[in-house]
Phi, psi and omega in degrees: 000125177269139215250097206289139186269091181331125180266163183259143197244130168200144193274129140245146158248357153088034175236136182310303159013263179268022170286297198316302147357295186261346158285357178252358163248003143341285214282311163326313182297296160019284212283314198264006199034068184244179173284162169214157175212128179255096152300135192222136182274155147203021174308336196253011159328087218295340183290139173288182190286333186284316200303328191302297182336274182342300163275029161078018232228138162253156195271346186280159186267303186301336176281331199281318168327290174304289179333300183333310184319301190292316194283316149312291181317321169306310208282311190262022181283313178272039169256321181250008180258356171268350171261102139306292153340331156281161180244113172268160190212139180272151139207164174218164197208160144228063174269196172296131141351280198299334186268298219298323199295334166273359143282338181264355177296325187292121199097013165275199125312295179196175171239145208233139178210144188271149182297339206205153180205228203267335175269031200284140176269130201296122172107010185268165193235000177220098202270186225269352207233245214351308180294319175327307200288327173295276166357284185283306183344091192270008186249117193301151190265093160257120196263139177241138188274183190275307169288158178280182176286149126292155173254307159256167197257180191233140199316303187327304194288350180288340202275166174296167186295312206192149182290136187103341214254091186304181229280147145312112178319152160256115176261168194280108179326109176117335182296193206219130173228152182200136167276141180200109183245052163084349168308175140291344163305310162301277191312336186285339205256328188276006184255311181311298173311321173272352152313281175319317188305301190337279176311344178238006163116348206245161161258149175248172193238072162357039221254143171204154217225142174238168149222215190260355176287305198274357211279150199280149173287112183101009176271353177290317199251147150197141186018062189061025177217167184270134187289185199272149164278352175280331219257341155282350190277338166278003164286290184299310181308331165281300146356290191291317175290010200241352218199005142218027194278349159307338219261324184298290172349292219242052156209038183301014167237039175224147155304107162247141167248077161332127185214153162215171215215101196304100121206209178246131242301316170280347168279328161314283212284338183295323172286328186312307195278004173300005178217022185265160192283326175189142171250133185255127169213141184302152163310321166229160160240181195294349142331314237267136185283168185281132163113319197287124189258016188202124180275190206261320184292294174319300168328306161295334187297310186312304206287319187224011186256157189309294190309161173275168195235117175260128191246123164257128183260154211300316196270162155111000000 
């Protein structure tokens, strides 16, 4: 019996946000020969009952549903008529955008979110449903930004972070980058990844970023002088390759590649990932205060990097 391929759930509002949003999980489904199932809230509509008549809308909640419906399928047809190949599937609710899209998610693949979408407030760089989700999800989360990646750094990025802080890895353009500080949130999030690579073909790119607190014991010191910062990064970068290689084993037709890196975690991976296809990082890391369902580095990661970025949660 073949075992039907979990679909990816992505919120539209009929915002560049999320137009950008379904096109990138198109094209992802595309890839995975998945399913797609597309959603739209109209629960917070503000308008009254009388205004709805007026604007030809019926006051029944299951007729004002079936419209929503019809007017999403209008809105994403020619978007989604460039995937023939994928099976779409619509629905609509009125519950909150952010409530209906984490209900519709559950038994998904992932839930796909635009950073921002028609109520977005202008310079927030994560809007308020995008952020819910991260948040609320049991499911992993991927936010795609509104813009395409850069393709190049800017002289600045090109420059080290901070003095001492070696070269930012150069990843394979298309690749899967994951932050991994050794947590159970990092394996959860580096088993997500290399799933997908496995099925879409890529390699991935492994990164975990020190400092002199985190630096492994005794690598700080050798045969009495202080060692170098490359000569601790490959202390760490072995480490890191020593301590996820059951995981790497058991994908062993996906390129993985380990890097480690003197600075601090979200500026790193965000410069890393700038030509990767996506950054994958757990909801939390060994930082992370107790009770808290999104660390400060995820956050930031979500919040700033070019690629689009899947935050995997510790639940679910």
């Amino acid at each position: 019996m073949t075992i039907p391929t979990l679909p990816l759930v992505v919120g539209d509002d009929g915002s560049m946000g999320a137009r950008r949003a379904l096109e990138f999980t198109l094209d992802l489904a595309e890839r995975l020969a998945a399913p797609v199932v597309v959603v739209r809230s109209w629960g917070i509509d503000p308008r009254t009952p009388a205004v709805t008549q007026m604007l030809g809308y019926s006051t029944s909640a299951a007729e004002l549903n079936e419209q929503v419906v019809g007017e999403l399928i209008r809105d994403t047809r020619e978007t989604a008529n460039e995937h023939p190949g994928v099976d779409v599937e619509y629905r609509s609710g009125e519950e909150s955008p952010a409530e209906l899209l984490c209900e519709a998610s559950i038994g998904s693949r992932m839930l796909v979110v635009g950073s921002r979408g028609l109520g977005g407030i202008a310079g927030l760089l994560l809007g308020s449903v995008s952020n819910t989700c991260l948040h609320e999800s049991t499911r992993p989360v991927l936010v795609v930004h509104a813009s395409h990646p850069r393709t190049r750094p800017t002289p600045d990025e090109e420059d080290p972070a901070h003095p001492g802080e070696i070269a930012i890895p150069r990843v394979t353009p298309g690749a899967i980058v994951v932050g991994h500080d050794g947590s159970p949130h990092a394996d959860r999030a580096l088993t997500e990844a290399l799933g997908l690579a496995q099925e879409l073909g890529v390699p991935v790119s492994v990164i975990r970023t020190w400092s002199i607190d985190s630096a492994p014991r005794g690598a700080l010191w050798k045969d009495g002088s202080v060692s170098s910062h490359l000569e601790v990064s490959e202390a760490v970068r072995q480490e890191l390759t020593a301590e996820i290689r059951p995981l790497t084993d058991s994908h062993p037709t996906v390129d993985v590649n380990c890097f480690a890196v003197l600075g601090q975690p979200a500026n790193i991976l965000t410069r890393a990932s700038r030509d990767a296809l996506m950054l994958v990082i757990g909801s939390r890391g060994l930082g992370g205060f107790s009770g808290l369902l999104l660390g400060s580095v995820s956050m930031q990661c979500a919040h700033r990097a070019s690629c689009a970025t899947l935050v995997v949660p510790h639940r679910g």
